[in-house]
KENUPA-462079 format. One record per residue: x negated, y, z negated of N, C-alpha, C in turn; residue number from 1. Coordinates in Angstrom, 3 decimals. Layout:
# KENUPA-462079
SITE       n.x       n.y       n.z      ca.x      ca.y      ca.z       c.x       c.y       c.z   nr
SITE         X         Y         Z         X         Y         Z         X         Y         Z  NUM
...
END
This chain:
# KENUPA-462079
SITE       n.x       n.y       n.z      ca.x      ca.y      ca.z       c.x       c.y       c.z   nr
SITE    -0.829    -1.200     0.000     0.000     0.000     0.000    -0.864     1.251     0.000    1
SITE    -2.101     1.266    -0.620    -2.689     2.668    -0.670    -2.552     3.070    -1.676    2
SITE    -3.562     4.259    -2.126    -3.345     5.058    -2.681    -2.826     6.595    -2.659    3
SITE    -1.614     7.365    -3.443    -1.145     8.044    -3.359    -1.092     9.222    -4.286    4
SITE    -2.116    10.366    -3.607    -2.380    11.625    -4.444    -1.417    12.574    -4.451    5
SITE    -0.860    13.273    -5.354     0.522    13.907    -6.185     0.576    14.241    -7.152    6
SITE     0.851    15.384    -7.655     1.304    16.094    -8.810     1.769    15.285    -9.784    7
SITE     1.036    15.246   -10.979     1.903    14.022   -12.025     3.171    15.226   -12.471    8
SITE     4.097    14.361   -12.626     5.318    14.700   -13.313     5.126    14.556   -14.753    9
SITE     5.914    15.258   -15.706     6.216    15.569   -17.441     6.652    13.980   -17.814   10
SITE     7.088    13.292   -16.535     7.199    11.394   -17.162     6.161    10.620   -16.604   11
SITE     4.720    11.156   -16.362     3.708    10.838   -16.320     3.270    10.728   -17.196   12
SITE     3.090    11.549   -18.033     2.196    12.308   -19.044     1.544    11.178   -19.722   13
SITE     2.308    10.339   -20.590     2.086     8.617   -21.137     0.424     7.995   -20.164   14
SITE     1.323     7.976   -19.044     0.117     6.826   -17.868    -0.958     7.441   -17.934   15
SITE    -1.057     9.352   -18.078    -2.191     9.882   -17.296    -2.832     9.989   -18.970   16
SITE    -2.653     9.946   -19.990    -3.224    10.110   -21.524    -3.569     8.749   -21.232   17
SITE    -3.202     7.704   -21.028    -3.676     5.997   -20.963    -5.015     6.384   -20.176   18
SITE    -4.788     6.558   -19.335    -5.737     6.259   -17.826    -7.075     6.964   -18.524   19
SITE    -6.635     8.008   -18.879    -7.417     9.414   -19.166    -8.692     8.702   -20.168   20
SITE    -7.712     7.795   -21.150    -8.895     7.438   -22.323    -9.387     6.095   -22.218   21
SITE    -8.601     5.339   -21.274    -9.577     4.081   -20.766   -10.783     4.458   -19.678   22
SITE   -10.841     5.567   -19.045   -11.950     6.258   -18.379   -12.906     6.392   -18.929   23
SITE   -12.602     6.900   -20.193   -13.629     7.869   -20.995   -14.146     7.060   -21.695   24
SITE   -13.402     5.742   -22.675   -13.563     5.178   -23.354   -15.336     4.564   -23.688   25
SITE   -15.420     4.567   -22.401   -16.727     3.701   -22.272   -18.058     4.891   -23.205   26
SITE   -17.912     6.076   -23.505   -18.687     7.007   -23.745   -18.248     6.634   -25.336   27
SITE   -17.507     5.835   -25.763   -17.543     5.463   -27.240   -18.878     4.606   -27.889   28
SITE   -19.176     3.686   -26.632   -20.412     2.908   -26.929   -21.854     4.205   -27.285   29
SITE   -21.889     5.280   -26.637   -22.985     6.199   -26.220   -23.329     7.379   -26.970   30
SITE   -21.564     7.583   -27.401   -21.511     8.727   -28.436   -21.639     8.211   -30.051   31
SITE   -21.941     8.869   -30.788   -21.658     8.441   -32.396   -20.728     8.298   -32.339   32
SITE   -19.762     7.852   -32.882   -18.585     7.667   -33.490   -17.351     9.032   -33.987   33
SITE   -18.247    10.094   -34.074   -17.518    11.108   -35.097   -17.493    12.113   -33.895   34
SITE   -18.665    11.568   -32.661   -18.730    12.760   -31.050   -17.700    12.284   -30.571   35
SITE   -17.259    10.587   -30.795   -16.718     9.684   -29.744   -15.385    10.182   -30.299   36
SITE   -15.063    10.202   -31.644   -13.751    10.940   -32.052   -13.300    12.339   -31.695   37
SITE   -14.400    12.948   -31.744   -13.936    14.555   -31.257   -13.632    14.837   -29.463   38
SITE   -14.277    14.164   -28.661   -14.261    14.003   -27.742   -12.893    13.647   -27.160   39
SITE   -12.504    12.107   -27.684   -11.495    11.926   -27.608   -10.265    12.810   -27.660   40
SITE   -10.356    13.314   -29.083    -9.444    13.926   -29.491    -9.259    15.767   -28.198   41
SITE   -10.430    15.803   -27.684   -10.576    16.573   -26.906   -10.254    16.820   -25.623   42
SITE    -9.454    15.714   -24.927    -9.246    14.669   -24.094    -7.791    14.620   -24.356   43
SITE    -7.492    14.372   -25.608    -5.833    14.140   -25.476    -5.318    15.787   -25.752   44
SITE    -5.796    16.810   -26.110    -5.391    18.403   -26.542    -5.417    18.310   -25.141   45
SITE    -6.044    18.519   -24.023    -5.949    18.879   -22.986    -4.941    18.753   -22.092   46
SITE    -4.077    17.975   -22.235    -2.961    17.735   -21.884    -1.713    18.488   -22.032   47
SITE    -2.165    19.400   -23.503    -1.188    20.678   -24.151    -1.829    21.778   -23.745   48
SITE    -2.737    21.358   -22.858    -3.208    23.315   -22.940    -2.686    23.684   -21.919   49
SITE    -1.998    25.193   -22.173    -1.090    25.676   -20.710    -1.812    26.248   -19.855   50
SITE    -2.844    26.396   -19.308    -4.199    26.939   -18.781    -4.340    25.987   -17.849   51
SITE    -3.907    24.689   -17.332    -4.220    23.621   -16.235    -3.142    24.355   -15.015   52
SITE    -3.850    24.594   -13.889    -3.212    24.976   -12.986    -2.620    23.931   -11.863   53
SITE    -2.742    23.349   -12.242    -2.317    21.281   -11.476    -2.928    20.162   -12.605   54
SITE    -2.233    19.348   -12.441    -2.229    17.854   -12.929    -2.230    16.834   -11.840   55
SITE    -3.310    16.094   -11.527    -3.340    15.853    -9.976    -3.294    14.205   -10.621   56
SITE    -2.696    13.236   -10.008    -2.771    11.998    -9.803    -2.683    11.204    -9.048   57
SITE    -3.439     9.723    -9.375    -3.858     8.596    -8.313    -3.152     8.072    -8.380   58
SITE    -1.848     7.352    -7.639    -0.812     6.343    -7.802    -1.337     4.830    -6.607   59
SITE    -1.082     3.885    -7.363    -1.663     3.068    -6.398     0.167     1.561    -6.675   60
SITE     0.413     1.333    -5.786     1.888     0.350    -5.892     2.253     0.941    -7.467   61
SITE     2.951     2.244    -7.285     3.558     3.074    -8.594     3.106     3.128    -9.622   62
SITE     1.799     2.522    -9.524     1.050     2.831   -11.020    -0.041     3.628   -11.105   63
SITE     0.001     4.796   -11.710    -1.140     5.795   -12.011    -2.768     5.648   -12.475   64
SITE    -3.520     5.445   -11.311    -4.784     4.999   -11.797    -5.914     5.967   -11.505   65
SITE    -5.339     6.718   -11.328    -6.153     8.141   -11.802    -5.827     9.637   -12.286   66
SITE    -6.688    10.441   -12.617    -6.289    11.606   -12.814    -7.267    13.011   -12.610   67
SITE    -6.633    13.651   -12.733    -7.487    14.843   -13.036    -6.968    16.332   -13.264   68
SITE    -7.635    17.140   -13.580    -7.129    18.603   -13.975    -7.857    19.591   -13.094   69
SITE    -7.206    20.150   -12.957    -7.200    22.109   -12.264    -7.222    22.900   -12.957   70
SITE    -8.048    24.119   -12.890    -8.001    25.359   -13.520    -8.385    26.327   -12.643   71
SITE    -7.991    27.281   -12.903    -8.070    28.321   -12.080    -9.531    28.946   -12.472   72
SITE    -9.949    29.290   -13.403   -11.246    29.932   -14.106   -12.095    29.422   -15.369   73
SITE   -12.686    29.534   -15.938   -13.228    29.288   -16.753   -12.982    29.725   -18.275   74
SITE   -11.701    31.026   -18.243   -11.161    31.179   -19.002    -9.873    30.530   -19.388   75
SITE    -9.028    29.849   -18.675    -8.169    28.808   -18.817    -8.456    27.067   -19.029   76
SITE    -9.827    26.885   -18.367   -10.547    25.998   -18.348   -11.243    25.454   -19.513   77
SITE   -11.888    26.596   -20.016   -12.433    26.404   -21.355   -11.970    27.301   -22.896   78
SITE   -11.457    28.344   -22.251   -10.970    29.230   -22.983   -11.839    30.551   -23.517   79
SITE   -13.520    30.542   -22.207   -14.611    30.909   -22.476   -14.738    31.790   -20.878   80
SITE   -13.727    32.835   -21.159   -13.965    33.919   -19.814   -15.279    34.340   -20.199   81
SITE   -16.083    34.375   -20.800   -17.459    34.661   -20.933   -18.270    34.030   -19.822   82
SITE   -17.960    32.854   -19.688   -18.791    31.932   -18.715   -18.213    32.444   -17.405   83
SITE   -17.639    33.334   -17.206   -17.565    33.897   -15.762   -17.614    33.423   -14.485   84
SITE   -16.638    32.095   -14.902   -16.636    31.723   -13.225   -14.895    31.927   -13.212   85
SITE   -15.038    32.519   -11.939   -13.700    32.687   -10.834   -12.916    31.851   -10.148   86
SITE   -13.667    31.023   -10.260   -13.156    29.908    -9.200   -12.659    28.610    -9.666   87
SITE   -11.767    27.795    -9.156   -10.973    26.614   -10.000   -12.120    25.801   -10.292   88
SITE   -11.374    25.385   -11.493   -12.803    24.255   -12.031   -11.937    22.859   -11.898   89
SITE   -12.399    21.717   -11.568   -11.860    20.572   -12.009   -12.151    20.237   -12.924   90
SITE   -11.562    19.230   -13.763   -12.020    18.903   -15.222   -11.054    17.282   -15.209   91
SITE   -11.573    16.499   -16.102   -10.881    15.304   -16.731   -11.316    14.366   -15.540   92
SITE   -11.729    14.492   -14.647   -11.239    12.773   -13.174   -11.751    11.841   -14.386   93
SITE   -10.399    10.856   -13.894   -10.037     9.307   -15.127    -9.694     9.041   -14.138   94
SITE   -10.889     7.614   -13.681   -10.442     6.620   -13.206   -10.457     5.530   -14.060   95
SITE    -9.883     4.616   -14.206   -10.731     3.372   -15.625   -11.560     2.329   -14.673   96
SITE   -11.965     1.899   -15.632   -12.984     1.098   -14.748   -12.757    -0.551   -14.043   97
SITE   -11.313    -0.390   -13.967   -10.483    -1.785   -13.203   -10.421    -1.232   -11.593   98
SITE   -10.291     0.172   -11.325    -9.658     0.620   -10.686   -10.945     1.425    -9.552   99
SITE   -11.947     1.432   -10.361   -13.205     2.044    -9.605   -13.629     1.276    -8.427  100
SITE   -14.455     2.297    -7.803   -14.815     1.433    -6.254   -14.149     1.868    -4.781  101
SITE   -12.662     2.180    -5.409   -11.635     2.130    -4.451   -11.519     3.814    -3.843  102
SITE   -12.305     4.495    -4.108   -12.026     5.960    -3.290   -11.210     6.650    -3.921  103
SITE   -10.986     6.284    -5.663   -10.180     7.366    -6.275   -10.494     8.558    -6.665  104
SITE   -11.576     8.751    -7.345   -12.417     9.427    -7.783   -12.362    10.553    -6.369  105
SITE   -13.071     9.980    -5.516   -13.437    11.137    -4.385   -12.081    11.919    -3.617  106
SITE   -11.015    10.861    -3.964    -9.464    11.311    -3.358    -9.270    12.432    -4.102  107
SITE    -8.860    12.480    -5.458    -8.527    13.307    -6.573    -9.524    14.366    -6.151  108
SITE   -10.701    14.331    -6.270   -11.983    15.786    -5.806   -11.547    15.969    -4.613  109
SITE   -11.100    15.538    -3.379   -10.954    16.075    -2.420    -9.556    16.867    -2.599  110
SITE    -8.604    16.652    -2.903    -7.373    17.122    -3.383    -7.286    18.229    -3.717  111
SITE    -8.583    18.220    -4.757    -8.981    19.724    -5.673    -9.631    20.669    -4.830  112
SITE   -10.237    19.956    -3.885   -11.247    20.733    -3.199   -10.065    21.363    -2.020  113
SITE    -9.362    20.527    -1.446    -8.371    21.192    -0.874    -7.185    22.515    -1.385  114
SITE    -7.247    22.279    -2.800    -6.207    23.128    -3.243    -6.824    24.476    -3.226  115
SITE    -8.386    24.605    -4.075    -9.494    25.514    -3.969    -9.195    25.627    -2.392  116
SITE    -9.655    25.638    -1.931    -9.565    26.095    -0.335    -8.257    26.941    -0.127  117
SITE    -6.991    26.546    -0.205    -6.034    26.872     0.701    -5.952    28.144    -0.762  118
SITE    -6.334    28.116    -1.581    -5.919    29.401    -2.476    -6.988    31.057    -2.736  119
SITE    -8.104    30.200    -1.501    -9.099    31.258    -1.152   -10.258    31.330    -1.922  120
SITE   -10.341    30.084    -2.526   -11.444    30.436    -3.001   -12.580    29.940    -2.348  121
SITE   -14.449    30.113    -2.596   -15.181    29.645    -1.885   -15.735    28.693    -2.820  122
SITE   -16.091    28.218    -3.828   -16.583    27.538    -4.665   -15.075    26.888    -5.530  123
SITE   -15.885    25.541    -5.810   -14.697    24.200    -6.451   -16.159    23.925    -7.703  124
SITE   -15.592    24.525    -8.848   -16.853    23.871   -10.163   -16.071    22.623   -10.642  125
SITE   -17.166    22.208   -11.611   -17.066    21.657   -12.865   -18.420    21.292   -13.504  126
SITE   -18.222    20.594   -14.404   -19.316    20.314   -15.927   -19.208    19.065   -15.870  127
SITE   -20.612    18.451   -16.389   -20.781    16.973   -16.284   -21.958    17.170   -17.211  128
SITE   -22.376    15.581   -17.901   -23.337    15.940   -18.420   -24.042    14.179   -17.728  129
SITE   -25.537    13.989   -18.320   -26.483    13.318   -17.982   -26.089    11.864   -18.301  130
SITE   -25.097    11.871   -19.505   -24.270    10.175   -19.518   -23.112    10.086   -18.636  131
SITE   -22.723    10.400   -17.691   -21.826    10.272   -16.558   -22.769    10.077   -15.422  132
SITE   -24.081     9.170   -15.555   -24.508     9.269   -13.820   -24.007     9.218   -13.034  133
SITE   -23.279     7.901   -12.990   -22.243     7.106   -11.683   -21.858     8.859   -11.102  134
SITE   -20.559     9.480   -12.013   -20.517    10.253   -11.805   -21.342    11.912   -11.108  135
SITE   -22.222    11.494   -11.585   -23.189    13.161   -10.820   -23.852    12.317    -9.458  136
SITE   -23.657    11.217    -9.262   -23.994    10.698    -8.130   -22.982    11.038    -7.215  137
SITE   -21.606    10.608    -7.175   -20.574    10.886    -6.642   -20.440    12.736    -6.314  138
SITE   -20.453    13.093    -6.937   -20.448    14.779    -7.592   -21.336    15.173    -5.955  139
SITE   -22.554    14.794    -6.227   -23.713    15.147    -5.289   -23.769    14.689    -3.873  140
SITE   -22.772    13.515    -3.886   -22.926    12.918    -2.755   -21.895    13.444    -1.646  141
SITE   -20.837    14.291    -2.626   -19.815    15.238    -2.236   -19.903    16.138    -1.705  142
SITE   -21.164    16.795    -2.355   -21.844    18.346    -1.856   -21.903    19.182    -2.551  143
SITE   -21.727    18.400    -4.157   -21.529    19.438    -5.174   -23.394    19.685    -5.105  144
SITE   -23.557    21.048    -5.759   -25.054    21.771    -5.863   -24.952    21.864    -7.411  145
SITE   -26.349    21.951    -7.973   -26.535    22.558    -9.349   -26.022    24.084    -9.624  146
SITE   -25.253    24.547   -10.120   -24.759    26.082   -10.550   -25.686    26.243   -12.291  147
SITE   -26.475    26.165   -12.206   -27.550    26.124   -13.346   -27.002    27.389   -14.068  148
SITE   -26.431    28.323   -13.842   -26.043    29.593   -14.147   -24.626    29.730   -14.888  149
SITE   -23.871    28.402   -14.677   -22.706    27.974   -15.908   -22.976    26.469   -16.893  150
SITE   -24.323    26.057   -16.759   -24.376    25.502   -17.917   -24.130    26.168   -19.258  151
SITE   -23.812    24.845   -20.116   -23.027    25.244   -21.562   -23.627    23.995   -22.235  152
SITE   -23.678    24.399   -23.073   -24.058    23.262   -24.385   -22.797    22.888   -25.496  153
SITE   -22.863    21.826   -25.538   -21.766    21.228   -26.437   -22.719    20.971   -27.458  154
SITE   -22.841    21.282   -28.951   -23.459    20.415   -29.767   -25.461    20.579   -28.890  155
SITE   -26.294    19.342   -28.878   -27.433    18.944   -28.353   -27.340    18.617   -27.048  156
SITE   -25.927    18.687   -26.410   -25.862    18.068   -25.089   -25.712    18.984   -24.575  157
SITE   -26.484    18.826   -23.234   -26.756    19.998   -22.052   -25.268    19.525   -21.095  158
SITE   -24.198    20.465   -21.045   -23.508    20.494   -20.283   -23.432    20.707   -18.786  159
SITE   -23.988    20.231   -17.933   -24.391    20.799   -16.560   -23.327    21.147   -15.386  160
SITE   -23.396    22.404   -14.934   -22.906    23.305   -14.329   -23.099    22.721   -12.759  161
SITE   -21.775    22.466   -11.922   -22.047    21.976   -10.366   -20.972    22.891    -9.766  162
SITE   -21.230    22.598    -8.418   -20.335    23.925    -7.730   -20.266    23.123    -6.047  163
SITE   -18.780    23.375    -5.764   -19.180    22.643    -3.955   -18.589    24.124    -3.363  164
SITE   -19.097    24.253    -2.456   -18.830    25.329    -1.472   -17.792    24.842    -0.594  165
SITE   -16.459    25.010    -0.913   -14.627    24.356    -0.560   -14.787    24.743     1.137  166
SITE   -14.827    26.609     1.443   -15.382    26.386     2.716   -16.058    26.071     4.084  167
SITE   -17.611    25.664     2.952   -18.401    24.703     3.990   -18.156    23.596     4.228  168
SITE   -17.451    22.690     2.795   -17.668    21.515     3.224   -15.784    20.962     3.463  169
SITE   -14.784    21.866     3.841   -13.588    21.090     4.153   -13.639    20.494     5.426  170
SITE   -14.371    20.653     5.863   -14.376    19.834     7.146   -15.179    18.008     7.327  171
SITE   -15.662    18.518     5.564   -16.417    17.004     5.897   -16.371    16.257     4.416  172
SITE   -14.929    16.834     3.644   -14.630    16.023     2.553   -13.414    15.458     2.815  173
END
């Protein structure tokens, strides 16, 4: 059947908090326990914050196996207009790891990268850090660049700052 990218609906919400923390989950082994709790817990608030400008999801035969978030700036995003970016950030992609492999991940970023586009902007961010390789592989292989200039630190962890240029590369995401 495919997979099918779409706006989660308010009777999503359940699948995409599931999906969201069997994604993440795996960063329980990596984090302490008390990071792996805050994190978490950081992960499910996000879902209440009214600052997400889309709720984007992976439906595959009606079941939600991915996700991700939109923001318009970095002040809705993080709640840190200080960090001065303009441009939509993605945040959250949850795929779990039954479901990986299959082009979800890059569907959901292209989605985003499309929405960034048609709303004018030239840059699509987000934040990743150095225990998500898989991830900054994907990220890079996309066309995301280092934006070294919105790194943030959480705690000891270097939050790293990426950026894809929505105009250069819609033609080849």
């Amino acid at each position: 059947m495919g997979i099918t990218i779409r706006d989660a609906a308010e009777a999503d919400r359940d699948a995409v908090v599931r999906v969201s923390i069997e994604a993440y989950a795996q960063y329980s082994e990596t984090l302490s326990p008390e990071r792996w709790e805050a994190y978490r817990d950081s992960i499910l608030a996000s879902f209440d914050n009214p600052g997400v400008a889309a709720r984007i999801v992976a439906e595959e035969d009606g079941r939600i196996v991915g996700s991700a978030q939109l923001f318009l700036d970095s002040a809705s995003a993080y709640g840190n207009p200080g960090l001065g970016i303009a441009n939509p950030i993605i945040r959250l992609i949850a795929v779990p790891p039954e479901h990986r492999g299959k082009g979800i991940a890059t569907a959901l970023i292209r989605e985003a990268a499309a929405r960034a586009a048609r709303q004018g902007a030239d840059w699509l961010n987000l934040h990743t850090s150095d225990m998500m390789a898989s991830a900054v592989r994907l990220y890079e292989r996309l066309g995301f660049e280092r934006a070294f200039d919105t790194d943030i630190h959480n705690g000891e962890t270097l939050v790293k700052g990426y950026r894809l240029n929505v105009k250069q590369q819609a033609a080849t995401l």
